[in-house]
C-alpha positions as CSV (number, residue, x, y, z in Angstrom):
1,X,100.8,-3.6,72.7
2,X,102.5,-0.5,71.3
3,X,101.6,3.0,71.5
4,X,100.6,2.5,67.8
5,X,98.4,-0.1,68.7
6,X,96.8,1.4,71.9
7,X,95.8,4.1,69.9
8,X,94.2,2.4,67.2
9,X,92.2,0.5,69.7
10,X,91.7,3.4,71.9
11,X,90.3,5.7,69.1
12,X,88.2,2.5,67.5
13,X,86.6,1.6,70.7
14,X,89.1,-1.7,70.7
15,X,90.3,-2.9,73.8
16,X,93.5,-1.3,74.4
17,X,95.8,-3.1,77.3
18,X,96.3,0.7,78.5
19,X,95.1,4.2,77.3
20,X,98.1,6.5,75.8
21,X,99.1,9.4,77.9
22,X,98.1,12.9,75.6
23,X,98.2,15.6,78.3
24,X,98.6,18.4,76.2
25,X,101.5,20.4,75.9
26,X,102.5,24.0,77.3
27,X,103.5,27.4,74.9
28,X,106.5,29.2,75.5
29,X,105.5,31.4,78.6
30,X,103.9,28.0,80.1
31,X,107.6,26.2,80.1
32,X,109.2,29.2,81.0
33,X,107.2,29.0,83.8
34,X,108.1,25.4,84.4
35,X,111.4,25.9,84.1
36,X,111.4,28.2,87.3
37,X,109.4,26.4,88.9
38,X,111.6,23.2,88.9
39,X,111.3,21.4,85.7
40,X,115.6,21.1,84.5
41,X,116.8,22.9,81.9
42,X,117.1,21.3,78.7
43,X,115.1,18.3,80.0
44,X,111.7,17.4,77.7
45,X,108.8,18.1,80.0
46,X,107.1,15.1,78.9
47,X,110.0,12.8,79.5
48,X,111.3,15.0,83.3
49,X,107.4,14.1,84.4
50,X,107.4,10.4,83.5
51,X,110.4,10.0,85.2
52,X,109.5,12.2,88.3
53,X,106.8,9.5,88.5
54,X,108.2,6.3,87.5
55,X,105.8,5.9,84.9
56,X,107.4,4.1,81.4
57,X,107.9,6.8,78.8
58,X,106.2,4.3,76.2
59,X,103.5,5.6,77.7
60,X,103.6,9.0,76.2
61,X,101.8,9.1,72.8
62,X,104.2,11.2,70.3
63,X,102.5,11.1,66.8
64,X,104.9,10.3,63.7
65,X,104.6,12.4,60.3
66,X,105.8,12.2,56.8
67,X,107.2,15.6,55.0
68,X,104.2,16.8,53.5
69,X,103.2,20.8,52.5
70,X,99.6,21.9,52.3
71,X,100.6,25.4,52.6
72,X,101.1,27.8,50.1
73,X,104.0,28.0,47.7
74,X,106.2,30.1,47.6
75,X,104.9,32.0,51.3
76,X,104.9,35.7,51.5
77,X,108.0,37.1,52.7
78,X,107.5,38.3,56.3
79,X,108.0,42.3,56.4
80,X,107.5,44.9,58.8
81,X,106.0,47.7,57.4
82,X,105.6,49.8,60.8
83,X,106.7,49.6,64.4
84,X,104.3,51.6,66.1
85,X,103.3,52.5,70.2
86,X,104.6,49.1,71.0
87,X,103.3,47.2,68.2
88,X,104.9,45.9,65.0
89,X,102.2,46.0,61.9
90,X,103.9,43.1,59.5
91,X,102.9,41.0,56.0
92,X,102.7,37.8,57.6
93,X,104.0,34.7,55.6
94,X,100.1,34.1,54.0
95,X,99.3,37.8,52.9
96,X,97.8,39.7,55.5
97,X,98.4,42.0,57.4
98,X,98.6,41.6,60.9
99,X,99.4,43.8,64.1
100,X,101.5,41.8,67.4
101,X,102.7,43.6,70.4
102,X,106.6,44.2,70.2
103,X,107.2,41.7,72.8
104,X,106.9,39.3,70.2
105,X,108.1,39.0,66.6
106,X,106.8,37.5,62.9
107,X,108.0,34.0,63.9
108,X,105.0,34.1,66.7
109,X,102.4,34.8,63.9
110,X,100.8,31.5,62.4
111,X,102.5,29.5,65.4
112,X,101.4,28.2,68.5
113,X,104.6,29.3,70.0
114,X,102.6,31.2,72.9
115,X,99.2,32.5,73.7
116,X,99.8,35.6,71.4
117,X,96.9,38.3,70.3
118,X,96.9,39.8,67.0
119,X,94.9,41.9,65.1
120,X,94.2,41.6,61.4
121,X,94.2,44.7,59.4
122,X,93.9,43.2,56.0
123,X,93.6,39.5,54.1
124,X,95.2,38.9,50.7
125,X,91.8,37.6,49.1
126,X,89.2,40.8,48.5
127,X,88.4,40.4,44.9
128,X,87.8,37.8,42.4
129,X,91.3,39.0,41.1
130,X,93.3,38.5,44.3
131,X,91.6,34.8,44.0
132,X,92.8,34.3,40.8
133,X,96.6,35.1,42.4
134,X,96.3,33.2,45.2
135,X,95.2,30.2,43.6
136,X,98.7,30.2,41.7
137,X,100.7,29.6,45.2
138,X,98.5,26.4,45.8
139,X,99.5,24.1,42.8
140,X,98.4,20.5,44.6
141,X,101.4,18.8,41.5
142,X,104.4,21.0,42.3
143,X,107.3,18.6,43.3
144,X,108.3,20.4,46.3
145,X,104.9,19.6,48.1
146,X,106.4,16.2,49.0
147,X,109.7,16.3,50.6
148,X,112.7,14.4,48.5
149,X,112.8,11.5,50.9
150,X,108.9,11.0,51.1
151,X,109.0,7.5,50.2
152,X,112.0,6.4,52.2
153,X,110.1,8.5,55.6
154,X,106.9,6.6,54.6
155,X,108.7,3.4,54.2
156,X,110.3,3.9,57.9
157,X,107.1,4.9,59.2
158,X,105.6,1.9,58.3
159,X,107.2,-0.3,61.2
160,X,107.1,2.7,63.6
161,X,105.4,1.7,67.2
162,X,104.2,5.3,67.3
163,X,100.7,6.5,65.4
164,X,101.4,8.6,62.3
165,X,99.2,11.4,60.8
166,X,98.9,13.7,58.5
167,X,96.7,17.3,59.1
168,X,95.5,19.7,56.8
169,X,93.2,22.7,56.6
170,X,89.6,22.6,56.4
171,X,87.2,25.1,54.5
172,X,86.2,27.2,57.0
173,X,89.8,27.6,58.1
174,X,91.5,27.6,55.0
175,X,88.6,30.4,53.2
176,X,89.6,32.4,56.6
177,X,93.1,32.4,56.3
178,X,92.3,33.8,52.4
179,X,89.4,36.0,53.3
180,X,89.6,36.9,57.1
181,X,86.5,35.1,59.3
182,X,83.9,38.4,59.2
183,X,85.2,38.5,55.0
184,X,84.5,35.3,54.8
185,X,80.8,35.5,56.7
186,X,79.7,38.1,54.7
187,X,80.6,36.5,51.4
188,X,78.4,33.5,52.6
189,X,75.5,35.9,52.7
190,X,76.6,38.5,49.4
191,X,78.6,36.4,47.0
192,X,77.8,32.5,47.9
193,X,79.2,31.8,44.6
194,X,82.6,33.1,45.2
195,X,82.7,31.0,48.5
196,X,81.6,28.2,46.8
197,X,84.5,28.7,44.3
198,X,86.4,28.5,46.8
199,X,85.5,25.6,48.8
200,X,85.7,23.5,45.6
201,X,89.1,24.8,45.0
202,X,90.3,23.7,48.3
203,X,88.4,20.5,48.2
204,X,90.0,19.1,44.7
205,X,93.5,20.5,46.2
206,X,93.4,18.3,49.2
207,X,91.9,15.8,47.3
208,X,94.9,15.3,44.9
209,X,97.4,16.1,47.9
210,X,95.9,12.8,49.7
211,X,96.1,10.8,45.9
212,X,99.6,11.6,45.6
213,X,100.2,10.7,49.8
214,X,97.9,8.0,50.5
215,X,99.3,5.0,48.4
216,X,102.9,5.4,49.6
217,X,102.0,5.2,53.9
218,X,100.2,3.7,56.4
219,X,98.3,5.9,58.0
220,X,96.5,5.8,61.6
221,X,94.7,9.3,61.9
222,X,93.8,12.1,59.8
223,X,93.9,15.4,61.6
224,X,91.0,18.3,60.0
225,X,91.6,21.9,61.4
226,X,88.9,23.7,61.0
227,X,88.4,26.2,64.4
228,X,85.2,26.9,63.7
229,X,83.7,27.8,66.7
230,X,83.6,30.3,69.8
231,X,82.2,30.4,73.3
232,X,78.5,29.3,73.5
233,X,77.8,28.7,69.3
234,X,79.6,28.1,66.2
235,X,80.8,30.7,64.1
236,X,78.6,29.6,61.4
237,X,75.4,27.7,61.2
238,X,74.6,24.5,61.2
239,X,72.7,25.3,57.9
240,X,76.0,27.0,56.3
241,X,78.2,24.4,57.3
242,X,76.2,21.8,55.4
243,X,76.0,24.3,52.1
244,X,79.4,25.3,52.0
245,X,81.9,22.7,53.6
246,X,80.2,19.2,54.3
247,X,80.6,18.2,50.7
248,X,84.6,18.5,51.2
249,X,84.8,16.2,54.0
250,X,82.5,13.9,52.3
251,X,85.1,14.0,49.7
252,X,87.9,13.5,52.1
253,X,86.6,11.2,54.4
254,X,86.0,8.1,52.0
255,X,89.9,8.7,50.4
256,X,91.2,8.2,53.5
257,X,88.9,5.6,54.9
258,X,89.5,3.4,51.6
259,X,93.2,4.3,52.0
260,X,92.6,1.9,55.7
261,X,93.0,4.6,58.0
262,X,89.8,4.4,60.0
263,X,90.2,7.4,61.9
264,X,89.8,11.2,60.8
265,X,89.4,13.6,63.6
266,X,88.2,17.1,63.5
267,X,90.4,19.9,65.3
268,X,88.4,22.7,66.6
269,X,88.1,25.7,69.3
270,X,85.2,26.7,70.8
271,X,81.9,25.2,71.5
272,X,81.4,22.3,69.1
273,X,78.2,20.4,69.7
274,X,75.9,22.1,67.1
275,X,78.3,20.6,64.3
276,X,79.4,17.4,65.9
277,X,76.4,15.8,64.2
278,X,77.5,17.3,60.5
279,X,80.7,15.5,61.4
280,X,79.4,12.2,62.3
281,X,77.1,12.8,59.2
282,X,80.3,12.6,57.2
283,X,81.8,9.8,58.5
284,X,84.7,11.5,61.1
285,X,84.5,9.9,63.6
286,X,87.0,11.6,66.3
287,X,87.3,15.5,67.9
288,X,89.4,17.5,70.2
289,X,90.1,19.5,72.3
290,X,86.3,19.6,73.2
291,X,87.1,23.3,75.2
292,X,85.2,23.2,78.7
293,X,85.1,27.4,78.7
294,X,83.6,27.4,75.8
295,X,80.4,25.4,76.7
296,X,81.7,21.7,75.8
297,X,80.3,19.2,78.0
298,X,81.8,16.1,77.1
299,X,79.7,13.9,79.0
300,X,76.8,14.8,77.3
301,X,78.4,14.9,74.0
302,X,79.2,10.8,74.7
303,X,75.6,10.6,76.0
304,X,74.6,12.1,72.7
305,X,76.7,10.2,70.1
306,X,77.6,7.0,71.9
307,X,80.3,5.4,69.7
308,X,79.7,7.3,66.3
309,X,82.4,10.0,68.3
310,X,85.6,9.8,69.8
311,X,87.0,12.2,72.0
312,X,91.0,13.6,72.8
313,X,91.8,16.1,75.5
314,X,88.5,17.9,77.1
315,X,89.7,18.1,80.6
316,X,89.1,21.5,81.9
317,X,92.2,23.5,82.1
318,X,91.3,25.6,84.6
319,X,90.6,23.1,87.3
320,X,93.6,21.4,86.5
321,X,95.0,25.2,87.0
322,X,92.9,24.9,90.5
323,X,94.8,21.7,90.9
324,X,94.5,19.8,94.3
325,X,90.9,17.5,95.1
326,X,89.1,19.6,92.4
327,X,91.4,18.4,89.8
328,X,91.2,14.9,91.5
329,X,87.3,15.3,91.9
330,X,86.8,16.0,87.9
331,X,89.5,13.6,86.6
332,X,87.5,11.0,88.7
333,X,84.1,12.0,87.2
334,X,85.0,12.1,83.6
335,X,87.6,9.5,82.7
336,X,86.0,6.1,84.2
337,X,82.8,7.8,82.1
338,X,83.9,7.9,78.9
339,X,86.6,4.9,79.4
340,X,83.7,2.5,80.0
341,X,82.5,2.6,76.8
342,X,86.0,3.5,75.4
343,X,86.8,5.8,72.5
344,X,89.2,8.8,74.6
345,X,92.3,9.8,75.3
346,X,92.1,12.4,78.4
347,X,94.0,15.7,78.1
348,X,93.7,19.4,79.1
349,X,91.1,21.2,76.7
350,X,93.9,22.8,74.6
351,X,97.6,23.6,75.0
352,X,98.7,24.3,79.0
353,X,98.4,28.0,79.8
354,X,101.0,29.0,82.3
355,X,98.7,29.2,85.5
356,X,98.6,25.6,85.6
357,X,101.9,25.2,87.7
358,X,104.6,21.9,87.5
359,X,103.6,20.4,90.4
360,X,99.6,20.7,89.0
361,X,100.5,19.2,85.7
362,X,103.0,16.6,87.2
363,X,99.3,15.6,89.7
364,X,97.5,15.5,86.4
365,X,99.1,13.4,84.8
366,X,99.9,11.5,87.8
367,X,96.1,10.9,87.9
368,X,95.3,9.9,84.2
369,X,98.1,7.5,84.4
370,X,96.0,6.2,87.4
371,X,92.8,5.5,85.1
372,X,94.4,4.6,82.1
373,X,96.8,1.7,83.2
374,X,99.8,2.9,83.7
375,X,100.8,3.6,87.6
């Protein structure tokens, strides 16, 4: 097999000959980290630790995508409009206005460059009039949304050994990014009409995006980002959720499912299990990073939803921090769980913060190539 096929058989609760390798990647301060620590410079950390353990680097599951836009066009220009007690205060490329320490710059807003805080001042979408506005920079026809050589990348991709995917905003993150998350809470609560405008903006957008994508490539996963979620509870209810985004994904969901790609995953922070079963309701059928902190227990989550769910990452990232027999001791407990039954790809419960050291993540993954077939 391929990596393209392990992962379709992985995610589908197949029979993969081995399980793809999906650590999870570090941010900036995590490989500068590395870097001092003994990982080469201008080496790939991915590729430096399958070589430190012999391991092939087919192993290594690198996702393939074609040039596709969901964002809005034309972007904000990124300006700083004051530099402040060691902050700047900048228009960020959607609108708002957002506050960063000086250590940092506008390229770090938007990103997952590092584990960066911000503050937002202001969002571009208070009024029915800013709506009006913003709705201009998110024409699903213009031309530029597909990039000139679409068709030639799709018709490469489709005899790539690696899985390719496409990701895209869902409503709750999408109305955020317009409305800020307490904004857009509120508005729920005073003006359910304007959200629902909203929702059914974003929901025809995407829908024509994925009728002008779909028929040209072959597609293995469809990636939803929704972050909808915090430690201990979502950030909306259950009961919300269903009013004012479930319809959208089960718009989405049969498009892409018809289009043969059988599996759409949800990407969220925080602690998930409350909407997992809206999810599986409409028809996705994969999530990540399932955040330990947070409250995730991924065990019970599999004990809950059997096969309906598959699962990437949701290895605690502070035991694998803690490295040593309690990173051995929980990689032992939770990967021959959910592998009996199939449907996961191990990996740390979001991107590799810099306390987990070189040698810790070169032992992790040491150990998941262990389970999953591949030392």
């Amino acid at each position: 097999m391929n990596t393209r096929q392990r992962y379709r058989e992985t995610m589908l609760f197949g029979n993969p000959d081995k399980v793809p390798l999906y650590p999870g990647g570090p941010r900036e301060s995590t490989l500068k980290a590395w870097r001092a620590q003994g990982l080469p410079e201008g080496v790939p950390y991915m590729a430096a630790v399958l070589g430190n353990l012999g391991i092939d680097p087919e192993a290594a599951l690198a996702w393939r995508s074609a040039p596709v836009n969901f964002r809005m066009i034309p972007e904000y220009e990124s300006v700083v409009l004051e530099h402040r007690n060691g902050h700047y205060i900048i228009r960020d490329w959607m609108g708002a206005i957002t506050e960063i320490s000086d250590r940092y710059d506008a390229t770090y807003l938007r990103s997952a460059k590092d584990f960066v805080t911000r503050k937002w001042h202001k969002f571009p979408v208070e009024t029915r009039e800013d709506w009006q506005e913003m709705k201009k920079r998110f024409d699903p026809l213009e031309p530029s949304r597909l990039g000139e050589d679409f068709e030639d990348v799709c018709r490469e991709l489709k005899d790539s050994s690696q899985p390719v995917r496409i990701g895209f905003d869902g409503i709750f993150w999408q109305l955020r990014e317009w409305c800020g998350m307490e904004n857009l809470c509120l508005l729920m609560l005073d003006d359910p009409d304007f959200v629902a405008e909203m929702a059914q903006y974003w929901t025809d957008f995407v829908s024509v995006m994925l009728g002008r994508i779909l028929p040209h490539i072959r597609l293995d996963g469809v990636v939803i980002s929704e972050d909808m979620a915090y430690k201990a509870h979502s950030m909306i209810s259950p009961a919300m959720t269903r009013e004012f985004i479930l319809p959208a994904y089960k718009t989405w969901v049969p498009l892409i499912k018809n289009s043969g790609c059988l599996v759409v995953e949800m990407d969220s922070d925080g602690f998930i299990e409350d909407l997992a079963p809206i999810w599986i309701e409409a028809g996705i059928n994969a999530c990540s990073p399932v955040e330990v902190a947070a409250g995730c227990d991924i065990k019970r989550m599999r004990r809950a939803h059997g096969k309906k769910m598959a699962f990437v990452q949701g290895i605690d990232k502070r035991v694998i921090a803690a490295g040593g027999d309690d990173l051995k001791n929980l990689v032992d407990d939770i990967v021959p769980f959910l592998f009996r039954t199939g449907g996961y790809i191990p990996g740390c419960d979001h991107a590799a913060p810099p306390d987990i050291s070189w040698q810790n993540y070169n032992d992790f993954i040491r150990l998941l190539a262990q389970h999953s077939g591949w030392l």
